[in-house]
N, C-alpha and C positions, 0 to 999 in steps of 0.2 A: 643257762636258759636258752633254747633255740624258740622261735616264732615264725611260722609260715603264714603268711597273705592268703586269704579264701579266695580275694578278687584277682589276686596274679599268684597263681600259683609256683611261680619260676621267684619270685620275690620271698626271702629268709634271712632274718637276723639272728646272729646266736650272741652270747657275751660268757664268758667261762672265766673260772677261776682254778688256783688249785691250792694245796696244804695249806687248806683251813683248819685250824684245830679243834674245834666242835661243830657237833651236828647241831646246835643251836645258831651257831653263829653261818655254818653251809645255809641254813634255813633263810636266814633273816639277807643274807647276800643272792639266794635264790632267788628273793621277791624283791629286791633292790634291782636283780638284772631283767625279771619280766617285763617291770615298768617301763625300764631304760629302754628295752628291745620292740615292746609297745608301741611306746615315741617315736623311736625311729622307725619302724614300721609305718607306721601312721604316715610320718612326713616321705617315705622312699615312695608309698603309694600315692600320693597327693600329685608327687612330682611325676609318678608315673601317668595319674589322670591326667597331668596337665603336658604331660611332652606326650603323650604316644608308647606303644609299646616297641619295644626291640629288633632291630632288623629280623635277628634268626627267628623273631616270633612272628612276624608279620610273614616271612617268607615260608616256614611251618604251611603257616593259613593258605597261603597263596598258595601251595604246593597240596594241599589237602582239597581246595575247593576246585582248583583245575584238576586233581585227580577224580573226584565225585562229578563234576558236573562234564567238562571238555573230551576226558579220556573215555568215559563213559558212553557219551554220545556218538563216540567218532571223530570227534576236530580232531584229535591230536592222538598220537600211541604212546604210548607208556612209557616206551625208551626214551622215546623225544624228550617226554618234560621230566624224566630221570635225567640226563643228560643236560640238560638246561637247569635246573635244580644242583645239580653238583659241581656245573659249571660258577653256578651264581654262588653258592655254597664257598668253595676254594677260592674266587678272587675277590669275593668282598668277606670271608674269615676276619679281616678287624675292627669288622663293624658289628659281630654278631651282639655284643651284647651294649649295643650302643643304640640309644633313644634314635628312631626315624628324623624326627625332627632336625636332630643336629647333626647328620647327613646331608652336608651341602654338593653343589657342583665343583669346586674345586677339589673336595678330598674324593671323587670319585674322577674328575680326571688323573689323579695319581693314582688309580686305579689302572685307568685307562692305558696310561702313559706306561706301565707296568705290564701290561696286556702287549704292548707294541714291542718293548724291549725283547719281550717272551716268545717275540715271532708269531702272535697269535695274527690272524688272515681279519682283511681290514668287514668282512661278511659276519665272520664271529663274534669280532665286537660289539657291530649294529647286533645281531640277535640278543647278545647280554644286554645291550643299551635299552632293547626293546621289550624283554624282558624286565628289568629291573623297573620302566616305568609301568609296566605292568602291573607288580607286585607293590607301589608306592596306589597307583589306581585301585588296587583291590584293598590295601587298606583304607585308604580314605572313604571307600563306599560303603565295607562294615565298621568305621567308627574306631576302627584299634589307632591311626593314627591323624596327629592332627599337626596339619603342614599347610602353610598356604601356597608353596609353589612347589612343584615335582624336581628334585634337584638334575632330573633329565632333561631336559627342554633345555637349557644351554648349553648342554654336552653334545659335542662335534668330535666322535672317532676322528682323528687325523691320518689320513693315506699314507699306505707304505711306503719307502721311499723308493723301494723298486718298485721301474715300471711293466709293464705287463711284459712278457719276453716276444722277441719277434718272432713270428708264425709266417713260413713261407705261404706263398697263395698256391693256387694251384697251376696257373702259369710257371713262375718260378721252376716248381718242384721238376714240370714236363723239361724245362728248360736245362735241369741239370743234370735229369735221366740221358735226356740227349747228347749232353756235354760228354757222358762217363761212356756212354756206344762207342761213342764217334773217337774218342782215346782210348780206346777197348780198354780200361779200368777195371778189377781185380773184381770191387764189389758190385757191379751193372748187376 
């Protein structure tokens, strides 16, 4: 017996069996598994109403309403929030099919701290960072999840550890043109 959710479509139980030896008895295990698969149904959706829906579904949404309303308008181009989309997509993958709710600030600094490892630039992480409270904001305003703190607001990107690289001024540079004249040097 498989059982699909009306109210969450992404939500399905099935219960199978096999080498039954009559179709009376296939029959009577049939409708033993509808129930079974009912019940639990019932309760997977209960828990769904009561945690929130799933990142990759909240993120869907996000990505559907900024495409109709932002890209639409002008804010933003297509690539952008493709780009940001498959950016948020790839580094939060182990959270797709995980309730919003239990989505806290520390499993999203392993995230983060993962991000860092990866050489990603300390710019990209704040736009995921910004992003992702974005998409926690946009569900809480249609109702898909319910959370009472954004697990972003105490996440702090932490800075590369290199520093910025030194950039002669433009003194310097005169200063070293001059130096390579005056040693009549190969590359003046």
């Amino acid at each position: 017996a498989q059982i699909k959710s009306r109210k969450y479509p992404s939500l399905r139980v099935s219960q199978q069996c096999s080498e039954v030896e009559c179709i009376e008895k296939a029959k009577k295990l049939e409708a033993q598994f509808t129930k079974y698969c009912e019940r639990l149904l019932v309760e997977k959706e209960l828990k769904r109403a009561v945690s929130g829906q799933n990142w990759s579904e909240v993120l869907n949404e996000w990505y559907e309403t900024q495409r109709d309303i932002r890209v639409k308008f002008g804010g933003i181009s297509m690539d952008t929030l493709d780009d940001y989309y498959k950016s948020m997509k790839k580094w939060l993958a182990p959270f797709d099919y995980t309730p919003c709710s239990e989505i806290n600030t520390l499993a999203l600094m392993e995230v983060f701290n993962k991000m860092t490892d990866a050489g990603m630039s300390l710019c990209h992480r704040r736009k995921i960072k910004r992003n992702i409270k974005s998409v926690f904001e946009h569900g809480l305003q249609s109702g898909l999840i319910n959370v009472v703190r954004i697990p972003t607001h105490d996440l702090v990107p932490k800075k590369d550890e290199q520093s910025r690289p030194e950039i002669l001024t433009a003194g310097e540079i005169r200063k070293l043109i001059e130096a390579a004249y005056t040693k009549n040097h190969p590359w003046k």
